[in-house]
C-alpha positions as CSV (number, residue, x, y, z in Angstrom):
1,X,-4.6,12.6,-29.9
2,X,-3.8,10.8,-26.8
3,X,-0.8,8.8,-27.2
4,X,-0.6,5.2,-26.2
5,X,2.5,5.7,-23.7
6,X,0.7,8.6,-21.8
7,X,-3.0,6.7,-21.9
8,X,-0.8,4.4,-20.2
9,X,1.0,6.0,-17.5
10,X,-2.6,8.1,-17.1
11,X,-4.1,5.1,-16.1
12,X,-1.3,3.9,-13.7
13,X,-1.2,7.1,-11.7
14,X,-4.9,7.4,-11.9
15,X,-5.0,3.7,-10.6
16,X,-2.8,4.1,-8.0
17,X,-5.1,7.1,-6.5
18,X,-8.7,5.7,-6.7
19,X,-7.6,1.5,-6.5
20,X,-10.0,1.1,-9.2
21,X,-9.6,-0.5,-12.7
22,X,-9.1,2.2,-15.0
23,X,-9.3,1.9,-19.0
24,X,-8.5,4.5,-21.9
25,X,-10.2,4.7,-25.0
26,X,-9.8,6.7,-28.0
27,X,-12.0,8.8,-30.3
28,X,-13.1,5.5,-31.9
29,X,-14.2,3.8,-28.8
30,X,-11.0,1.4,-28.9
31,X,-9.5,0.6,-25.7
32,X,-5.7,2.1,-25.6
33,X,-4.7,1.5,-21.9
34,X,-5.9,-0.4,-19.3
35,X,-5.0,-2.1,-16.1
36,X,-5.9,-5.3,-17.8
37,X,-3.5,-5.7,-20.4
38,X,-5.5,-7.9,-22.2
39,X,-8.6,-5.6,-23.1
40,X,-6.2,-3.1,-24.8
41,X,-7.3,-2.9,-28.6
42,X,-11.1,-4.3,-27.7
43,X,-14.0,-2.2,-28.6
44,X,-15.4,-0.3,-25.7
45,X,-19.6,-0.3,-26.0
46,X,-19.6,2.4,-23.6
47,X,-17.1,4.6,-25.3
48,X,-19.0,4.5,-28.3
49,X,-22.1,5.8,-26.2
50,X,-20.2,8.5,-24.5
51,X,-19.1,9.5,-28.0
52,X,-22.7,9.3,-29.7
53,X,-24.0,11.7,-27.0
54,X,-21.2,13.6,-25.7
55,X,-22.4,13.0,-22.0
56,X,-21.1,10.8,-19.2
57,X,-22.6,6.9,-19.4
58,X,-23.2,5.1,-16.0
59,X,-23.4,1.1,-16.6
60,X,-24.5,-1.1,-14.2
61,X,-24.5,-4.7,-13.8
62,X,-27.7,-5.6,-15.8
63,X,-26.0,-3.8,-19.0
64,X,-25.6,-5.6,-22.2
65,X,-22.9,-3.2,-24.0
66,X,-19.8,-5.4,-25.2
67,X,-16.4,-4.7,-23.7
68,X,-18.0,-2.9,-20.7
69,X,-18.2,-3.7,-16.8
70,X,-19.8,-1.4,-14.4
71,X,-18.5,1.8,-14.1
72,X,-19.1,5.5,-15.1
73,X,-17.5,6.2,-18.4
74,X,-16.7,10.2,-19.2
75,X,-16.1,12.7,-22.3
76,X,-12.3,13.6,-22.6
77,X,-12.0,16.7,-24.5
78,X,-9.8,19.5,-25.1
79,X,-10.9,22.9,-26.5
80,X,-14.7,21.3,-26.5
81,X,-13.7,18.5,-28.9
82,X,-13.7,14.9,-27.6
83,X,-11.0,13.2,-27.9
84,X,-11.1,10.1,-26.0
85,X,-13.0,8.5,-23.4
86,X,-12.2,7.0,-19.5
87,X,-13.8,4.7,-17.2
88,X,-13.4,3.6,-14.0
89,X,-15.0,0.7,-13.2
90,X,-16.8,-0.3,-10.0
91,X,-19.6,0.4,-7.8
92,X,-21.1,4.3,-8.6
93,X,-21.3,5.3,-5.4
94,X,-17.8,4.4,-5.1
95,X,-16.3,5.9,-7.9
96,X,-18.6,8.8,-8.0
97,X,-16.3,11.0,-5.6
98,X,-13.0,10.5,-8.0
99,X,-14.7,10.6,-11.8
100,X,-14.8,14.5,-11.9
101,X,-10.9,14.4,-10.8
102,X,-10.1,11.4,-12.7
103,X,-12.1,13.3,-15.9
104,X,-9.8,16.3,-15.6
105,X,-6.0,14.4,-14.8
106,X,-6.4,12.7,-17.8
107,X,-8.0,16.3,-19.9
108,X,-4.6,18.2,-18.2
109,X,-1.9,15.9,-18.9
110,X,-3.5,15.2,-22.8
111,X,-3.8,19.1,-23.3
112,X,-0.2,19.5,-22.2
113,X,0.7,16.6,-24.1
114,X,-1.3,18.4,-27.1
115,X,0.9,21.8,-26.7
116,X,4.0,19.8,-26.4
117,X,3.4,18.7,-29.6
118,X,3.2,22.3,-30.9
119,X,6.7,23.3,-29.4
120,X,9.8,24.2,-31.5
121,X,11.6,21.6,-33.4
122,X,14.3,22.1,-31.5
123,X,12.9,21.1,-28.3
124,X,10.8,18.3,-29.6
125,X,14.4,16.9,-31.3
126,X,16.4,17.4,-28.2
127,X,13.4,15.4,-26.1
128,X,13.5,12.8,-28.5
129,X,17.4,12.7,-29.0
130,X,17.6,12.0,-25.3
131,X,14.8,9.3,-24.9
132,X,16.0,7.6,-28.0
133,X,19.7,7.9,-26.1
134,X,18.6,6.8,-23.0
135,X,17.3,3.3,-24.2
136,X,20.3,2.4,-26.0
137,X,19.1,3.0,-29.7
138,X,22.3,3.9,-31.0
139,X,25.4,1.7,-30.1
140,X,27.9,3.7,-32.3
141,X,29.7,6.8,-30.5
142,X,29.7,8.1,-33.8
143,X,26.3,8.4,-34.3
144,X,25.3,9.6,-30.8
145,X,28.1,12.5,-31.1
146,X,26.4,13.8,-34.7
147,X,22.5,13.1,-33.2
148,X,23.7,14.7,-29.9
149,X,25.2,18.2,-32.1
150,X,22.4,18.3,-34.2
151,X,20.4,19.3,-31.3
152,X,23.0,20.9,-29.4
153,X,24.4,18.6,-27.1
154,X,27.9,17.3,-26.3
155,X,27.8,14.0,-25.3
156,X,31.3,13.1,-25.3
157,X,31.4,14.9,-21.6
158,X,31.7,12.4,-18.6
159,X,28.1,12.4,-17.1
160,X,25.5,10.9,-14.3
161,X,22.7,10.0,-14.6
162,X,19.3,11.1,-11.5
163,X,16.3,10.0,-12.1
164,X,13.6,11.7,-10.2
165,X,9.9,10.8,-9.5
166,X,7.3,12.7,-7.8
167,X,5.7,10.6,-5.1
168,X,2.4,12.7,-4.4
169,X,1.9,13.4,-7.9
170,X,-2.3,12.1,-7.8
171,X,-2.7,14.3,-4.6
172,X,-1.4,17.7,-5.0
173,X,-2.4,17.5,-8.6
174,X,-5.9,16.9,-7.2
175,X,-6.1,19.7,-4.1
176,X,-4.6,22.2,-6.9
177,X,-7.6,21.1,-9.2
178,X,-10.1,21.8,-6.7
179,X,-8.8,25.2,-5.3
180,X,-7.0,26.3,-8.7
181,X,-3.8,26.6,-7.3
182,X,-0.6,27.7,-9.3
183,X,0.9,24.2,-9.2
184,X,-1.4,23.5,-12.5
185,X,1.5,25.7,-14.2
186,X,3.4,22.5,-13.8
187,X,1.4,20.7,-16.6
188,X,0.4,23.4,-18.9
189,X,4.1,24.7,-19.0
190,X,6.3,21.9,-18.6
191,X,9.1,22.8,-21.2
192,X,9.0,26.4,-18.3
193,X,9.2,23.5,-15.6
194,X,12.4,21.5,-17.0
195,X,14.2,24.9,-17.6
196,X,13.6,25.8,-13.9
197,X,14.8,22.6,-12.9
198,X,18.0,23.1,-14.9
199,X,19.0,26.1,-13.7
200,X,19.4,24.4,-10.2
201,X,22.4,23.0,-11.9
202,X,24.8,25.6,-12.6
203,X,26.6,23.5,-15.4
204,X,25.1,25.0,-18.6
205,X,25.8,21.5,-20.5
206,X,23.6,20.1,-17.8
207,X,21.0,17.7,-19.9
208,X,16.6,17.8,-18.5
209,X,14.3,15.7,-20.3
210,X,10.8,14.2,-19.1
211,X,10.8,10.8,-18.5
212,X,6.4,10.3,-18.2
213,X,4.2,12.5,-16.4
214,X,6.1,11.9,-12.5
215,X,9.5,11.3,-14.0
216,X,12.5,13.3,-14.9
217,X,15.9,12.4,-16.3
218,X,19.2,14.9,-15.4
219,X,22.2,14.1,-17.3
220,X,24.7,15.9,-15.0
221,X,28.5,16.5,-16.1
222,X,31.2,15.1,-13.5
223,X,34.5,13.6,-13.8
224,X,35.1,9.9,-14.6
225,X,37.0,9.8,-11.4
226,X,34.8,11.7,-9.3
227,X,36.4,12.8,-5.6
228,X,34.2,12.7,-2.6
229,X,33.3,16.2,-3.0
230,X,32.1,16.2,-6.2
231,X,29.6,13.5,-4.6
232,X,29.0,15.2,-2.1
233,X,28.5,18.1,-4.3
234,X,26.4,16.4,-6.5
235,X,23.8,15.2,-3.7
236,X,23.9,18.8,-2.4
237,X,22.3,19.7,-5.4
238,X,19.7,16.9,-5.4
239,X,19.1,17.6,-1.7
240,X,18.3,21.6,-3.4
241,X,16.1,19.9,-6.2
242,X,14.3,18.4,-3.4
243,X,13.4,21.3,-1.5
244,X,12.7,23.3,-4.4
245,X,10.3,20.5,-5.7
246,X,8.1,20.9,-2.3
247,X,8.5,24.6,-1.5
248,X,7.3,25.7,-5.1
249,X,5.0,23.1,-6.0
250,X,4.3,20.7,-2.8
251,X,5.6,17.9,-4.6
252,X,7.6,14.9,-2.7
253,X,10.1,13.3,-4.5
254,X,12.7,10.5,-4.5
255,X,15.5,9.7,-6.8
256,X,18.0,7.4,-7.8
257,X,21.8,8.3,-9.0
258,X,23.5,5.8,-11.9
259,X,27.3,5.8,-12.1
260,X,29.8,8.2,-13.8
261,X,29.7,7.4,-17.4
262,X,33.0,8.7,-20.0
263,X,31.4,7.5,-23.3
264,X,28.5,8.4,-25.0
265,X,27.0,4.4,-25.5
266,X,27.6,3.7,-21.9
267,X,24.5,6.2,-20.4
268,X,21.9,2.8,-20.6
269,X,23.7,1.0,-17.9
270,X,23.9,4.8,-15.8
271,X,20.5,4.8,-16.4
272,X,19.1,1.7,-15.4
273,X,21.3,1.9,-12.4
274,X,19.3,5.1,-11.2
275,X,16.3,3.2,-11.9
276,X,17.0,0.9,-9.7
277,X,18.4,3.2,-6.9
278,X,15.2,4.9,-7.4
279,X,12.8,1.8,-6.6
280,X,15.3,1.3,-3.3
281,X,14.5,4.9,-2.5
282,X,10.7,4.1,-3.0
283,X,10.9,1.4,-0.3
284,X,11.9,4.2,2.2
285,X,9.1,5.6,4.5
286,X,11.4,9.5,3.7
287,X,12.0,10.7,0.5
288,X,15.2,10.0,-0.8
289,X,18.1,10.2,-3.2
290,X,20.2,7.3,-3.4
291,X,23.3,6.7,-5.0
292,X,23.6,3.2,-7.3
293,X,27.4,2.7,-5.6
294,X,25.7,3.1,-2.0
295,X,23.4,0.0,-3.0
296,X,23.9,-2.9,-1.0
297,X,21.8,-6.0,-0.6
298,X,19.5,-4.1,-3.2
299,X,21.7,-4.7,-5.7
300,X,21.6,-8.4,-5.6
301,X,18.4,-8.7,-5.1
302,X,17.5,-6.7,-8.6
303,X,20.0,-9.1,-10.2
304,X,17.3,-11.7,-9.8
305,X,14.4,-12.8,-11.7
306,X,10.8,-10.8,-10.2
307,X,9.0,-14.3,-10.3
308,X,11.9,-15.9,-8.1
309,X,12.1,-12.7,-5.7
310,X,8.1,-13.0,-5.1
311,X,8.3,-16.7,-4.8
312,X,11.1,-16.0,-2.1
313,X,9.1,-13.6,-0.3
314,X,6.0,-15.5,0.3
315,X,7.7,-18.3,1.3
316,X,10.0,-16.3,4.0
317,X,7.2,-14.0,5.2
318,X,4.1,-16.4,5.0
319,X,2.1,-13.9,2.9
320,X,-0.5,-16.1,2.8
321,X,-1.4,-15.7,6.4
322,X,-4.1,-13.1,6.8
323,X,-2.6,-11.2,9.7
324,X,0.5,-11.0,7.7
325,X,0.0,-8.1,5.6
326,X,-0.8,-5.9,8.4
327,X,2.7,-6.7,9.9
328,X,4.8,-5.6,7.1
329,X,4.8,-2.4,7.7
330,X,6.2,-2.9,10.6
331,X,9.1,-5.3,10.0
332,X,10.3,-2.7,8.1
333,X,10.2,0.0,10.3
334,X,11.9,-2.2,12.6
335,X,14.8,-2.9,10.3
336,X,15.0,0.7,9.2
337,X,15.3,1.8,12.7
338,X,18.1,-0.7,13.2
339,X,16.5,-3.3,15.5
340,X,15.5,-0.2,17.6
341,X,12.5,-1.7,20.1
342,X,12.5,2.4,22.0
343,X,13.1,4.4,18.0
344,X,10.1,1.7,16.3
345,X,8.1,2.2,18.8
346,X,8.0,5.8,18.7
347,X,7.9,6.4,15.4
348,X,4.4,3.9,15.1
349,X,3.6,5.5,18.3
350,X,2.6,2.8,20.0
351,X,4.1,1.4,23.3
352,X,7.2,-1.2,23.4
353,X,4.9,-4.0,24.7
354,X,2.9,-3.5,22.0
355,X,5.7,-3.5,19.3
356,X,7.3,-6.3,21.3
357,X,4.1,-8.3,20.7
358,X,4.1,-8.1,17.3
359,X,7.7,-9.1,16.6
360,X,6.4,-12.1,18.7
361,X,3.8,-12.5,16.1
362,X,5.9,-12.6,13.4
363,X,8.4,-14.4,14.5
364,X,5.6,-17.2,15.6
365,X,3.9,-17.4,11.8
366,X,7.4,-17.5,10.0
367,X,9.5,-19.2,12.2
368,X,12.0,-16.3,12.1
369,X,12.7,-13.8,14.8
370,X,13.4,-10.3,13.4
371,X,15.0,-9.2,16.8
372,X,18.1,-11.9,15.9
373,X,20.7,-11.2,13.9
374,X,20.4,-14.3,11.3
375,X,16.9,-14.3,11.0
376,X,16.2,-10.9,10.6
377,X,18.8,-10.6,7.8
378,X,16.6,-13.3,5.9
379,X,13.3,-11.6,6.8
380,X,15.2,-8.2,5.8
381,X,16.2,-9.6,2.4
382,X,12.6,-11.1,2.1
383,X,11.3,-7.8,2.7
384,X,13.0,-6.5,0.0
385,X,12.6,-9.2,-2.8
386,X,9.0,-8.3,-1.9
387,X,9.2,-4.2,-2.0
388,X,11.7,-4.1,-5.0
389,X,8.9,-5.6,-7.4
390,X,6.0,-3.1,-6.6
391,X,4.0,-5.7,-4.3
392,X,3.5,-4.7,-0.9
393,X,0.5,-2.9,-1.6
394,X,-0.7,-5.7,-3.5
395,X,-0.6,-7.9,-0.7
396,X,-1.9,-5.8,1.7
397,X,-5.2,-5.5,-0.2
């Protein structure tokens, strides 16, 4: 009942909440997502228990059940039927305080996933229309143009493409959980959600689709030659979706705005170019919405192979180092703030001998000094190589 796409993104939010390995299994005990690729398909020994006894199953090291580490494995079930198991592995005492959370993410999203299923046609069609759209299934005008008007979309009008993501999905999902908020509306009623959402755009040929559980795409009608204040207009709007996003539901978001597109087979390369505006805005310490024309440096740098990028960045910033990791933080901030010794300071709120001492630092491991012009543009573009793959937190762990 769970599909393999949502298992999936389950574990990656639950994941990025608790820092432990997290795997999904279905209603036969077979492991359908996981942190560790490799286990996905494997039989689960303490599924199967959990689904023999329709309880929670604690393992610990001295267990012999195949395809299982130590962990607390728990029931997932909607309308008291089980339809999958999750675990999170680790020490129990550890992962005791997130399993009753982690247990009821995963029972919300796959109940809301269940009544999705059980919407109209015509909503399930349009949904589908746009995510086949979006990853460039059809190449022919043509045949966009008919799949678009069968579900009521003209796709022949000049568009862009925002991409949104909500940035403390795992923690306002989880306070809502515990105090039963309203913001839980958000999951069981997300086709409600997306219209809401629309409506901040007045333009009724304005195009909402989900993109994942934190994700949403808006295909927003503009003019191939957009003038400076239909951008500006555009961001206004974003700037309201933003607002609206944390006064109604406490969410913080970020986004990422592709290019005007004026045919129909063009919207991939809009929408990969709000992806990666979107990761840039990520790297931010605000919440952001950039636009893909505004990209700089950033825009190189994703031309480039991830493997090169990383290699880059350890060799530039010495990630090796153990005091390194702590530092990056504040290397960033330091750029962000423009070289600023008085604005960095303040906003770590710490005093300007202390910041002072740490530029030192980083300047003596790498051989670079970030408060000169040449070497901070390396360490800046190092910086990013590193950010616009997803590893910082990786190497500061």
């Amino acid at each position: 009942m769970i599909s393999k796409a949502l298992a999936q993104s389950i574990v990656k939010e639950a994941y990025e909440f608790t820092k432990h390995s997290i795997n999904l299994m279905d209603h036969q005990g077979v492991i359908i997502a996981s942190n560790n690729q490799e286990r996905i398909g494997d039989i689960h020994e303490g599924a199967l228990r959990v689904l023999q006894l329709n309880e929670p199953v604690i393992i610990d090291e001295h267990s012999s059940l195949q395809g299982s580490r130590p962990g607390m494995n728990l029931p997932i079930q909607i309308n008291n039927t089980i339809i999958g198991v999750v675990g999170i592995s680790g020490a129990i005492e550890q992962i005791e305080p997130y399993a009753a959370f982690i247990k009821r993410l995963t029972e919300v999203l796959a109940k809301e996933a269940y009544l999705n299923d059980k919407l109209t046609f015509k909503h399930f069609a349009a949904e589908a229309f746009v995510h086949h759209w979006l990853s460039g299934t059809w190449t022919d005008p043509e045949i966009i143009k008919s799949e678009g008007l069968s579900v009521g979309y003209d796709v022949t009008l000049s568009r862009a493409t925002v991409i949104i993501e909500l940035g403390n999905f795992s923690s306002v999902l989880s306070e809502s959980l515990q105090h039963h908020h309203t913001t839980t509306s958000f999951y069981s009623d997300r086709p409600h959600f997306i219209k809401q959402l629309s409506q901040l755009f007045p333009d009724q040929d304005t195009i909402v689709a989900s993109d994942g559980p934190t994700r949403f795409v808006f295909l927003i009608p503009i003019s191939q030659h957009a003038s400076e204040d239909q951008r500006t207009e555009l961001l206004k709007r974003c700037t309201k979706l933003q607002s609206t996003l944390h006064a109604s539901y406490g969410f913080t978001s970020y986004g990422g705005i592709g290019s005007v597109f004026d045919s129909p087979e063009k919207v991939e390369n809009s929408f990969q170019e709000a992806q990666q505006a979107l990761s840039v805005a990520k790297t931010s310490n605000s919440d952001m919405y950039l636009l893909f024309d505004e990209l700089g440096t950033e825009r190189l740098i994703n031309a480039i192979p991830e493997l090169d990028r990383l290699n880059f960045a350890k060799r530039i910033l010495f990630l090796n180092h153990p005091d390194m990791p702590e530092l990056l933080d504040d290397l960033m901030l330091f750029f962000q703030n423009d070289q600023s010794i008085q604005r960095t300071a303040e906003a770590l709120y710490v005093h300007k001998n202390t910041l002072q001492y740490r530029l030192k630092k980083v300047a003596a491991m790498t051989g670079r000094d970030p408060r000169k012009f040449r070497d901070a543009q390396t360490l800046y573009t190092a910086l990013l190589c590193l950010h616009l793959s997803g590893n910082v937190h990786e190497n500061k762990n």
